[in-house]
N, C-alpha and C positions, 0 to 999 in steps of 0.2 A: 130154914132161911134166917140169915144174921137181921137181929132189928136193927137200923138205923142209931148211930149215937145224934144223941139230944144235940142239940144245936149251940149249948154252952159248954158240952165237952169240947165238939171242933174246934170253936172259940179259943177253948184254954189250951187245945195242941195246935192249934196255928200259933197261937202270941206263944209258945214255949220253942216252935221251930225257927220263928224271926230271933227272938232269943240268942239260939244258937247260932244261927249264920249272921248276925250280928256281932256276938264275941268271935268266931271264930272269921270273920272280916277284919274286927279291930284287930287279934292277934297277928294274920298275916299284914298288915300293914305297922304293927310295932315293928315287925322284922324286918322290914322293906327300910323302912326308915333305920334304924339299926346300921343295917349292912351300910347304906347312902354315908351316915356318918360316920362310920369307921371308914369307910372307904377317904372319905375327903381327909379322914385323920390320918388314914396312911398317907396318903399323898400328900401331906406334909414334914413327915418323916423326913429329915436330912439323912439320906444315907452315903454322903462324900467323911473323908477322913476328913476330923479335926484333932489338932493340935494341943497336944498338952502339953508338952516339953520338949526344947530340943539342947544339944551342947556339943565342946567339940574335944570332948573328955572320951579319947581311946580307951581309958580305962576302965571306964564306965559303962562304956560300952558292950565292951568284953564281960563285965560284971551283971548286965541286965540282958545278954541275948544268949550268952554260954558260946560266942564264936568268936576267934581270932584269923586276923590273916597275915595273922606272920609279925616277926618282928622288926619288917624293913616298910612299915608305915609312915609316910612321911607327917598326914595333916588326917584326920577325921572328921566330918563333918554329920550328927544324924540324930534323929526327932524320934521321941513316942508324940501317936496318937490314936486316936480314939474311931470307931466304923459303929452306925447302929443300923443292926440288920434284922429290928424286928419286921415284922408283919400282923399289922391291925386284925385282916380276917385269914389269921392262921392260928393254927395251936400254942403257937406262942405267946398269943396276947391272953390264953387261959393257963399256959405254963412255960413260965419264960426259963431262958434256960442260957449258960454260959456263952452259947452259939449267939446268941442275939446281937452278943456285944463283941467285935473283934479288937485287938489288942496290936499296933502293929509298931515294928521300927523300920525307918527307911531314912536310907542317906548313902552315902559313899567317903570309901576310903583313896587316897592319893597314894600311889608304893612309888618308890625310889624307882630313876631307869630301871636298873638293872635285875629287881625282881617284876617289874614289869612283862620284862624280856622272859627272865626265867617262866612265868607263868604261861606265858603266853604260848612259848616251846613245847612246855611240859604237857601240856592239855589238850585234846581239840576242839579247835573254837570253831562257829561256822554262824553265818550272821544271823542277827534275832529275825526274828519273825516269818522262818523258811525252815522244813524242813533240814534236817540232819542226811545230806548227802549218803552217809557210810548207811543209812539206813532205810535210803529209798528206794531201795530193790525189797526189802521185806515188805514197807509198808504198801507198795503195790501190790504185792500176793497175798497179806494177812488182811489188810484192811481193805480190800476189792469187795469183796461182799459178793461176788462172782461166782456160781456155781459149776461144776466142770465134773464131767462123769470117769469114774475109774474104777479100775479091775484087780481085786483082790485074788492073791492065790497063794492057797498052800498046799500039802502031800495030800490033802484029801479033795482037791480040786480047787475050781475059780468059782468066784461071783462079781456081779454088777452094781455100783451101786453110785450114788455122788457125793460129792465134798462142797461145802459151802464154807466160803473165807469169812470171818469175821470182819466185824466195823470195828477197827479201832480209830476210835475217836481222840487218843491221846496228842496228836501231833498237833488238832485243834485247839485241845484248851491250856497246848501249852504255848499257841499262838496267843490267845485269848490272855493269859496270865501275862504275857511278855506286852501284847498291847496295852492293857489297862495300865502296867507299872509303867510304861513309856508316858502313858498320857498323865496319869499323876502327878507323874516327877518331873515332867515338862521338858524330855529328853527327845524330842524327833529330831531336834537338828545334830545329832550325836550319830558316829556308824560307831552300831553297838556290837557284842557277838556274844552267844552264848555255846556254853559249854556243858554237858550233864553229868562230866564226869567231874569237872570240877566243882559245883553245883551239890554234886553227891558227898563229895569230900567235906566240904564246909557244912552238910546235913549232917553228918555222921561223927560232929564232933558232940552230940548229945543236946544240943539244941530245943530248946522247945517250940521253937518256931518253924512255922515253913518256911522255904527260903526259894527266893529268885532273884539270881543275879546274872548281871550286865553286864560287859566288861567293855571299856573303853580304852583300847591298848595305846590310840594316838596320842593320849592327855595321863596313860597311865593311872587311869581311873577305875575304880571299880564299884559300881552300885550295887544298893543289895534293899529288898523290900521283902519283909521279914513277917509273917501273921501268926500269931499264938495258935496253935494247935489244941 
């Protein structure tokens, strides 16, 4: 049989277990606190673009985005500015990283009628923020998400089995990418139309930016909102 500890050891393992559930109290509550105030310091985070410069120098343009569109440019008009995309209680705020910061140009060019016209021919446009017509029969079958059973057969016989369509999400966030540059650019009362092959072309001149462009064939306008990659 265990003899009983003295009554000034309990003593000293009670006061060493308040102790502990004391620090390990204050600690969860530095932490509580902690998260509260980064929290409130993100929430102060401006993450709207601002402006660092803007001009109405084509040439400059052409020299700081690596795109041209052509040499029948009437007037250009377009801005760098600045996006901060940190995040207080993310990884970022222990390792910040190029991401945090986006880097964007946006503005638009004026073209003459007639490569207006040309453009506009040569391409297919189809209006922002709606699916691409030629390619809504796929996204019905690929992006259904629909499962539908079928029958495999070759010289050594058949089997049973199903097909499940993927979610392509791509038609949304290319909706998503088209609204946000509308509301930026303070462009809703504009009928805009986008195009992906033209869109591609202007990507593919070595660019280091992404690019999403508008085109506004009634004003002969063309927008474009450009973010460093």
């Amino acid at each position: 049989m265990t003899a009983p500890s003295p009554p000034k050891k309990k003593k000293i393992l009670s006061c060493a277990a308040f102790s502990c559930l004391g620090c390990l109290g204050i600690a969860v509550l530095a932490v509580i606190v902690l998260v509260i105030v980064l929290a409130i310091a993100d929430a102060r985070i401006d993450h709207s673009e601002k402006l660092i410069s803007s001009s109405t120098d084509y040439a400059a343009f052409i020299k700081k985005s690596k795109v041209t569109f052509g040499p029948n440019v009437v007037s250009c008009e377009w801005a760098l500015k600045g996006k901060d995309n940190r995040k207080l209680l993310s990884l970022s705020a222990l390792v910040p990283s190029p991401s945090d910061y986006d880097v964007i140009v946006s503005g638009f060019v004026i073209l003459s009628e007639e490569e207006s016209k040309r453009i506009l021919a040569e391409y297919d446009w189809n209006p922002a923020l709606q699916d691409d017509p030629a390619d809504a029969s796929a996204k019905s079958a690929t992006g259904s998400g629909k499962t539908i059973p079928i029958t495999l057969s070759n010289e050594f016989g058949s089997s049973t089995g199903t097909l499940t369509f993927g979610q392509d999400d791509h038609y949304d966030y290319l909706r998503d990418e088209q609204r946000t540059m509308i509301d930026v650019m303070g462009l809703q009362d504009r009928t805009l139309l986008y195009s992906g092959s033209f869109e591609g072309m202007i990507q593919q001149q070595g660019t280091p930016y992404g690019v999403m462009i508008l085109f506004d064939p009634e004003h002969d306008t063309i927008f474009f909102h450009m973010t460093h990659m």
